[in-house]
N, CA, C and O atoms as a Tinker XYZ file with bonds, in Angstrom:
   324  protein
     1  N     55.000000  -54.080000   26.096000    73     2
     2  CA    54.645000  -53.250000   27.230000    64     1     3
     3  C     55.239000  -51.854000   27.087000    63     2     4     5
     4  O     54.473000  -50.892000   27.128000    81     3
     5  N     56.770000  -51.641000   26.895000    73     3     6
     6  CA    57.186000  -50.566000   26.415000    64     5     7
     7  C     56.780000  -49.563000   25.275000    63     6     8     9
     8  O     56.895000  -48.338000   25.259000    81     7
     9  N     56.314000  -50.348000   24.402000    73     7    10
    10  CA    55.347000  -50.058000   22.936000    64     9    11
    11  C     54.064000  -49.095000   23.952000    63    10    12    13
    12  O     54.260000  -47.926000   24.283000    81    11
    13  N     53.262000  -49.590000   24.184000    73    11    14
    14  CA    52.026000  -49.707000   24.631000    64    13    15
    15  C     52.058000  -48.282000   25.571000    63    14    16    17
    16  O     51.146000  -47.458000   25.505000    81    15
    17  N     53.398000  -48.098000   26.569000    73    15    18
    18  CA    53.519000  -47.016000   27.574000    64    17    19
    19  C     53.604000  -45.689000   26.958000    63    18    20    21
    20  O     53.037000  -44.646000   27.282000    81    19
    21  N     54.668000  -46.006000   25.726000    73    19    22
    22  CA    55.142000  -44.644000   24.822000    64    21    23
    23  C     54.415000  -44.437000   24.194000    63    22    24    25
    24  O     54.277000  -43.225000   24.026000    81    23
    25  N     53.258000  -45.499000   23.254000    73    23    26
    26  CA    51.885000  -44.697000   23.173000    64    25    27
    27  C     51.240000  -44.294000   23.745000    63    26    28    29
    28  O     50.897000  -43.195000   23.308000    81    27
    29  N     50.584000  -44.673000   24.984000    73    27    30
    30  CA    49.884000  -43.554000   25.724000    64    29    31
    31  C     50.889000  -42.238000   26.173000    63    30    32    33
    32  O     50.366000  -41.183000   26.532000    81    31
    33  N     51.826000  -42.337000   26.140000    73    31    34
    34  CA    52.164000  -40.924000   26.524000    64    33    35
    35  C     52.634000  -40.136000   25.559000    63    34    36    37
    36  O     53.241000  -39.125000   25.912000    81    35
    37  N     52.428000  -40.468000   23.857000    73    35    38
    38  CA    52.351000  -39.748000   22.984000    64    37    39
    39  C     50.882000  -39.517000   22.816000    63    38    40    41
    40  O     50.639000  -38.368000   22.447000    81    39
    41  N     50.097000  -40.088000   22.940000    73    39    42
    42  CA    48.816000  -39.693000   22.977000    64    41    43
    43  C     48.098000  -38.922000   23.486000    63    42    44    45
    44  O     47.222000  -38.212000   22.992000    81    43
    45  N     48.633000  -39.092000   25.066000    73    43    46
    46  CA    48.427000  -37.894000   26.027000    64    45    47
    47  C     48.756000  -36.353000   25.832000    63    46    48    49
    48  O     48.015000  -35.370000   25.873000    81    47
    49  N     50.480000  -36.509000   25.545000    73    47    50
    50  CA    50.821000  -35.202000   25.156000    64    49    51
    51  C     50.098000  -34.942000   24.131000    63    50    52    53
    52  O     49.447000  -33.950000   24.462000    81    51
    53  N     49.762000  -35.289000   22.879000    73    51    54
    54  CA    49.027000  -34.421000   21.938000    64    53    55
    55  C     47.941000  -33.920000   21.908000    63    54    56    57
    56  O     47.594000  -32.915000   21.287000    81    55
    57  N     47.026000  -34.927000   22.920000    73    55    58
    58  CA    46.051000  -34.370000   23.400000    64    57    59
    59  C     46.027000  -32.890000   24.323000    63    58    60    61
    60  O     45.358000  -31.888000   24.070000    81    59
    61  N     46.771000  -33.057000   25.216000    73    59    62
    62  CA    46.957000  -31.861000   26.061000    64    61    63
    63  C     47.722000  -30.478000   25.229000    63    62    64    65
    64  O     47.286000  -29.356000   25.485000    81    63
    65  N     48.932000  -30.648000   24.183000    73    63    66
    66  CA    49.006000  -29.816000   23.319000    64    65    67
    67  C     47.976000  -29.499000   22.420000    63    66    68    69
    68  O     47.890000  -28.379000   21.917000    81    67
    69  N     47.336000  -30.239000   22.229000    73    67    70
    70  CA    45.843000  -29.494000   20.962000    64    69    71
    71  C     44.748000  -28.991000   21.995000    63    70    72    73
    72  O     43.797000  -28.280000   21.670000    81    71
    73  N     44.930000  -29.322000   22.930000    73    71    74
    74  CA    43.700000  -28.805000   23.967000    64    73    75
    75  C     44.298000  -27.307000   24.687000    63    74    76    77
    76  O     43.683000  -26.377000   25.210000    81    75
    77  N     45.441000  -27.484000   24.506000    73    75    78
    78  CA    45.925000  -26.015000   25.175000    64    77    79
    79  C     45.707000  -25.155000   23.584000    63    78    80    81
    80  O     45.435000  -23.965000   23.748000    81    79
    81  N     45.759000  -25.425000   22.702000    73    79    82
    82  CA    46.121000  -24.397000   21.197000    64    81    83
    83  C     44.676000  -24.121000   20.800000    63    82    84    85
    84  O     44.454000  -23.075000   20.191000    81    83
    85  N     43.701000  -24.924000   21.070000    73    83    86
    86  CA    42.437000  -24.894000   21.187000    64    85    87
    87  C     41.872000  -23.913000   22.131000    63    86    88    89
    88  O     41.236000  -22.957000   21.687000    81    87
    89  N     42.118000  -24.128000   23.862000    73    87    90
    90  CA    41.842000  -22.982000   24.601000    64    89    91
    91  C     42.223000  -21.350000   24.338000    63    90    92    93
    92  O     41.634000  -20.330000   24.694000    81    91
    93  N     43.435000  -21.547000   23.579000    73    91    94
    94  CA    44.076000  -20.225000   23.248000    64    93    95
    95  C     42.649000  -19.538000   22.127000    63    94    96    97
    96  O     41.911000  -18.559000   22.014000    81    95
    97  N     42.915000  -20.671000   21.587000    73    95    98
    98  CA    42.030000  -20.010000   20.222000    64    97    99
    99  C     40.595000  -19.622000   20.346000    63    98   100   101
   100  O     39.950000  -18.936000   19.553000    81    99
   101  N     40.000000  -20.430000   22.000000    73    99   102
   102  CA    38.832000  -20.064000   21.943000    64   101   103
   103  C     38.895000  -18.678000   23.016000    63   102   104   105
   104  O     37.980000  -17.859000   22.930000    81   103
   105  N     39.830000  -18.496000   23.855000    73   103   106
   106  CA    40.095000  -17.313000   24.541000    64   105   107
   107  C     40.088000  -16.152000   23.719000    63   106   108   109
   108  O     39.290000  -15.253000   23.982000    81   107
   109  N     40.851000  -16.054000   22.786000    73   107   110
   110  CA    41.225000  -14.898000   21.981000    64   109   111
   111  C     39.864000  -14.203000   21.100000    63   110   112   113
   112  O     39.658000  -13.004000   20.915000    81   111
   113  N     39.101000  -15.273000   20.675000    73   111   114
   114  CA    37.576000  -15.221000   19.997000    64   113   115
   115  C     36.635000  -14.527000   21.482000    63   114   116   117
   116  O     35.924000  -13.524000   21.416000    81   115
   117  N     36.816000  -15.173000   22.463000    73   115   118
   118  CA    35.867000  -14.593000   23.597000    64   117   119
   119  C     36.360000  -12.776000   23.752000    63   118   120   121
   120  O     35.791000  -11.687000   23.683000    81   119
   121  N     37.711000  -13.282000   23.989000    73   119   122
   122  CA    38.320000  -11.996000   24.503000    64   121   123
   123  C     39.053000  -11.070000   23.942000    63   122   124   125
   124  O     40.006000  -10.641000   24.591000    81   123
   125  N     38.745000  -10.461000   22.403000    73   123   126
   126  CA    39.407000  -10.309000   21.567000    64   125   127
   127  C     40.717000   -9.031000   21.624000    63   126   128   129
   128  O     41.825000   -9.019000   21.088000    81   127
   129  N     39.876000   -7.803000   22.709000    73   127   130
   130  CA    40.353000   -7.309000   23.050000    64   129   131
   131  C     41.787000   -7.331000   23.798000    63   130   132   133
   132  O     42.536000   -6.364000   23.934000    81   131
   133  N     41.985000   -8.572000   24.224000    73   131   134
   134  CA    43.268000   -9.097000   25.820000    64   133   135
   135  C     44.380000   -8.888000   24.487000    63   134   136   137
   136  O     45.054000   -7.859000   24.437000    81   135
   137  N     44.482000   -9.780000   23.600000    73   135   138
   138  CA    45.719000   -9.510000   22.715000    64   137   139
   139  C     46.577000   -7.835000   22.458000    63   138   140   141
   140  O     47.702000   -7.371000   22.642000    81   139
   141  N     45.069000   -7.299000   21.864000    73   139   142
   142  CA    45.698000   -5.955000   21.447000    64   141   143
   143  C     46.448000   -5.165000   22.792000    63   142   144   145
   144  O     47.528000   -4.583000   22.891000    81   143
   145  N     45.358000   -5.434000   23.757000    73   143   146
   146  CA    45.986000   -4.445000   25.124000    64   145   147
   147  C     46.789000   -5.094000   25.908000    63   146   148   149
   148  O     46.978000   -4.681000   27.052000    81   147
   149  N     47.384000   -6.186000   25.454000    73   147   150
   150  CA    48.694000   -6.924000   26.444000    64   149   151
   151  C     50.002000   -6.969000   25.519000    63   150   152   153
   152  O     51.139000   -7.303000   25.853000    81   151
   153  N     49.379000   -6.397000   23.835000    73   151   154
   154  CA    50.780000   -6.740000   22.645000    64   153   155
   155  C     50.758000   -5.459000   22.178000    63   154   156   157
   156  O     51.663000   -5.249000   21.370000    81   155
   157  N     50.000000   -4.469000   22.413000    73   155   158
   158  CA    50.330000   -2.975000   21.680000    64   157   159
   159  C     50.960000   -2.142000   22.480000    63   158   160   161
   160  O     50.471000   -1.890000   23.581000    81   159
   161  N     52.139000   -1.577000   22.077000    73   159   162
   162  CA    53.482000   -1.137000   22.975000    64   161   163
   163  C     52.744000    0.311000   22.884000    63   162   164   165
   164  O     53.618000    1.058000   23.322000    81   163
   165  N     51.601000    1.137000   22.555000    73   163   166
   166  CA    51.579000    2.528000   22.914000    64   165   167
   167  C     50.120000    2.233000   23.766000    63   166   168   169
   168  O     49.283000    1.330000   23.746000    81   167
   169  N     50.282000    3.409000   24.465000    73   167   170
   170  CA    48.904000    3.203000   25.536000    64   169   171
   171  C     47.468000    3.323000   24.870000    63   170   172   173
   172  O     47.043000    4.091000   24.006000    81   171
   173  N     46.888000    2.318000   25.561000    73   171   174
   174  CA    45.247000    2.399000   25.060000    64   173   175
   175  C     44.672000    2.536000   26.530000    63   174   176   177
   176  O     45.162000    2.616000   27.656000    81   175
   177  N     43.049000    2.520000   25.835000    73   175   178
   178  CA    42.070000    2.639000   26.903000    64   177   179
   179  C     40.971000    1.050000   26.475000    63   178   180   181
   180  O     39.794000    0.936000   26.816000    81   179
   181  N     41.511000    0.343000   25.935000    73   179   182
   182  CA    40.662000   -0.930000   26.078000    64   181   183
   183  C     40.437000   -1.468000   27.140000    63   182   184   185
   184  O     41.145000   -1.333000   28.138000    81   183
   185  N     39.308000   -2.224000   27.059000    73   183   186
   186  CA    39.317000   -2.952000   28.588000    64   185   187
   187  C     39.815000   -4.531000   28.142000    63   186   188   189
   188  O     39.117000   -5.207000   27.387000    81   187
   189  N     41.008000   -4.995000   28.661000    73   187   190
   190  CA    40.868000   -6.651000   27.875000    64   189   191
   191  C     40.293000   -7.788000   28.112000    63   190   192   193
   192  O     40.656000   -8.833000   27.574000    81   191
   193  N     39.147000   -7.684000   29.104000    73   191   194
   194  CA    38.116000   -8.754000   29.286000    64   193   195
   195  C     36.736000   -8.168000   29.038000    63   194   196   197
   196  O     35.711000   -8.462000   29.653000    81   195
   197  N     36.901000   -7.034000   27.749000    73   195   198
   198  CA    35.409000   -6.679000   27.542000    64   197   199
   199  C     34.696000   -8.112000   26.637000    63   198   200   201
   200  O     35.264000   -8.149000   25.545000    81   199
   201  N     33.910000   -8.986000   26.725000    73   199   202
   202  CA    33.404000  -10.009000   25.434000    64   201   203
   203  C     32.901000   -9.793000   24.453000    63   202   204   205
   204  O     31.944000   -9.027000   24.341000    81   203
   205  N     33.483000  -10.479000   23.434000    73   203   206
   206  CA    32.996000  -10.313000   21.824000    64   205   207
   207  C     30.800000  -10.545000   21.816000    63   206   208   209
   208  O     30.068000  -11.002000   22.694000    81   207
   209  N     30.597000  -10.206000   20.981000    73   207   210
   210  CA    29.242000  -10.938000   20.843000    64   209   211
   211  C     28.931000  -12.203000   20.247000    63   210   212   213
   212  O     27.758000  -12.496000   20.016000    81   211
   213  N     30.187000  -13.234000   19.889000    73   211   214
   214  CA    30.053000  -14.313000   19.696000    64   213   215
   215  C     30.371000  -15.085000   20.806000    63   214   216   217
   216  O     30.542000  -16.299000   20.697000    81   215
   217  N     30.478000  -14.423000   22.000000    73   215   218
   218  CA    30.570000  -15.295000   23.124000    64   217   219
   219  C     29.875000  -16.661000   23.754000    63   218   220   221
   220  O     30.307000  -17.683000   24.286000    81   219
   221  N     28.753000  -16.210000   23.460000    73   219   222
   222  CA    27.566000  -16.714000   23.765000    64   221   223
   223  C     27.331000  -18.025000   23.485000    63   222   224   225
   224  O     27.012000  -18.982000   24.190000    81   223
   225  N     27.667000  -17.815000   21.681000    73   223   226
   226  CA    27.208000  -18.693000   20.640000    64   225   227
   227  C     28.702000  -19.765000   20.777000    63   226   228   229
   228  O     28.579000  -20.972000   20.567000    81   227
   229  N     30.050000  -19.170000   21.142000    73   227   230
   230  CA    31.462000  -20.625000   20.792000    64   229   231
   231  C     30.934000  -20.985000   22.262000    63   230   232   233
   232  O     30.684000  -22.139000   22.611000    81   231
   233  N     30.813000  -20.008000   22.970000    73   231   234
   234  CA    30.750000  -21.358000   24.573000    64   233   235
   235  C     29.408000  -21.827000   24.999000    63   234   236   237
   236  O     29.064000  -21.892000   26.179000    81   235
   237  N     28.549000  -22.201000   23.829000    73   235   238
   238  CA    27.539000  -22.803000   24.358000    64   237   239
   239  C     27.879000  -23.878000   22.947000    63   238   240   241
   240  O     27.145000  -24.862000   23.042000    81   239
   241  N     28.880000  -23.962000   21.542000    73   239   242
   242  CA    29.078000  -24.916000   20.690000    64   241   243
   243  C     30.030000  -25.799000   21.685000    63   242   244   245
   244  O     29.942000  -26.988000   21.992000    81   243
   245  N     30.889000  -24.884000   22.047000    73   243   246
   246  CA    32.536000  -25.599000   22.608000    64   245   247
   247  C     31.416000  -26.347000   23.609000    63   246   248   249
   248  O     31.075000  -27.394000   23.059000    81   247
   249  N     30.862000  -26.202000   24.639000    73   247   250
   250  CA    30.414000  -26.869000   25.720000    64   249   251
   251  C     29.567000  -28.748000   25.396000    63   250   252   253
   252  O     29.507000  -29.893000   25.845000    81   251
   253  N     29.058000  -27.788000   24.227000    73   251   254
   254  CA    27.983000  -29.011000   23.404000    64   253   255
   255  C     28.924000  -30.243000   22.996000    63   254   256   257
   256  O     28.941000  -31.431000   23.318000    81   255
   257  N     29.514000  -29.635000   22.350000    73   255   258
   258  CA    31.017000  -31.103000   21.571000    64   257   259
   259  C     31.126000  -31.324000   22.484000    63   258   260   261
   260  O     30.217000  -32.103000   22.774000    81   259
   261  N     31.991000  -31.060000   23.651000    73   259   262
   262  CA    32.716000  -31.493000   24.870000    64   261   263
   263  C     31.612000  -32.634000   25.465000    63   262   264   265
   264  O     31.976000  -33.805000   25.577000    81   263
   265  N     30.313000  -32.240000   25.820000    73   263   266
   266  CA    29.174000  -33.411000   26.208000    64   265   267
   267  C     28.852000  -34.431000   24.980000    63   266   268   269
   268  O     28.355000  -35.545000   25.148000    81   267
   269  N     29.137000  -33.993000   23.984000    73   267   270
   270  CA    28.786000  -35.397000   23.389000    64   269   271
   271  C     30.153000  -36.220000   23.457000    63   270   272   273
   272  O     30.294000  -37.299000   24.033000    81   271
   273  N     31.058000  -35.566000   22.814000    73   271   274
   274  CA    32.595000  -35.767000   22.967000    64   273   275
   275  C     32.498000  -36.972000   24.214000    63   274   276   277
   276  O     32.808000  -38.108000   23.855000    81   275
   277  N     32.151000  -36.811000   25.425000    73   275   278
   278  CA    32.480000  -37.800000   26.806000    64   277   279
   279  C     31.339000  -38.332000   26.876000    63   278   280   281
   280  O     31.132000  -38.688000   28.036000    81   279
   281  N     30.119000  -38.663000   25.895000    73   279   282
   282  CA    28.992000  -39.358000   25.885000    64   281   283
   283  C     29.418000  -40.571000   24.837000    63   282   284   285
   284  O     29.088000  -41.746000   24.997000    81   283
   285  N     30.215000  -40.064000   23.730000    73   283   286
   286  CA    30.473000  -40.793000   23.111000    64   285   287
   287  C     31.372000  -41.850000   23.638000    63   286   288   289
   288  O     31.125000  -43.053000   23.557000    81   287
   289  N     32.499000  -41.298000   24.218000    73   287   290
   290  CA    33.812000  -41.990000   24.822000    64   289   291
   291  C     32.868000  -42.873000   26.027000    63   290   292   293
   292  O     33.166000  -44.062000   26.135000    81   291
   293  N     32.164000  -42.538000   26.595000    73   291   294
   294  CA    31.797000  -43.719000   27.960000    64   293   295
   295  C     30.646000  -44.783000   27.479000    63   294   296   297
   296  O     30.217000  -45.745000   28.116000    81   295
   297  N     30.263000  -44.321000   26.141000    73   295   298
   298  CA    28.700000  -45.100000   25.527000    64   297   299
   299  C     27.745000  -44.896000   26.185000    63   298   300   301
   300  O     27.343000  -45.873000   26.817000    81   299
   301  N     27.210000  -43.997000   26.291000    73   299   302
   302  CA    26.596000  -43.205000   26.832000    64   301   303
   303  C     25.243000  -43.228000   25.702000    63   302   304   305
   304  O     24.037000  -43.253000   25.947000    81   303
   305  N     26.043000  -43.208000   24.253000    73   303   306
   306  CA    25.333000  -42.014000   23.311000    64   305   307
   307  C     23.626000  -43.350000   23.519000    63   306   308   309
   308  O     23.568000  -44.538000   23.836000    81   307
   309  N     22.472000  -42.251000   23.115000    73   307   310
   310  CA    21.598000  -43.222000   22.655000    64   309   311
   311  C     20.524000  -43.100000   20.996000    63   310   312   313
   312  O     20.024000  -42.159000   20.380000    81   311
   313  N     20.562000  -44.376000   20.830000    73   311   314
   314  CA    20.546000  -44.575000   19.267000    64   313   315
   315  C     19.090000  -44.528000   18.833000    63   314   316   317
   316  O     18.123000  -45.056000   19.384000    81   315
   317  N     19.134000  -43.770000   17.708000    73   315   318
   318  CA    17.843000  -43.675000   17.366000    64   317   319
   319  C     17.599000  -44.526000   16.120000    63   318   320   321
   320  O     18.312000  -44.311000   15.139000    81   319
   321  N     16.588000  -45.541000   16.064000    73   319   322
   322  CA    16.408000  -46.501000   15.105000    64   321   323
   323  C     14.633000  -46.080000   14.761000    63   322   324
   324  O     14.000000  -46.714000   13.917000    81   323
């Protein structure tokens, strides 16, 4: 039982750590600009929520995995024979 608890809550945490390092990574691709104008110590005129032009294209992939991702997990998926 003890076995069983400390795996799910190593499981959990890694999940939620790769899902936060993941959001980062897909933020920074959307918003490429936010880094430079929140980490460059001399003044700019960027805007840091202007969007990349691959916006479009990671949050309509990221969205896609995520639905099959919880189609798969509930059996959902349906099989083509």
């Amino acid at each position: 039982m003890h076995e069983e608890l400390h795996s799910k809550i190593v499981t959990y945490s890694t999940f939620l750590f790769t899902l936060g390092i993941v959001g980062i990574s897909i933020f920074s691709m959307i918003f490429p600009a936010f880094i430079i104008s929140t980490t460059y110590e001399f003044p700019n005129t960027l805007n840091p929520f202007e969007s990349s032009p691959w916006a479009i294209p990671i949050l309509s992939s990221t969205f896609s995995l995520l639905i099959i991702g919880y189609f798969y997990k509930e059996n959902l998926m349906i099989v083509v024979r």
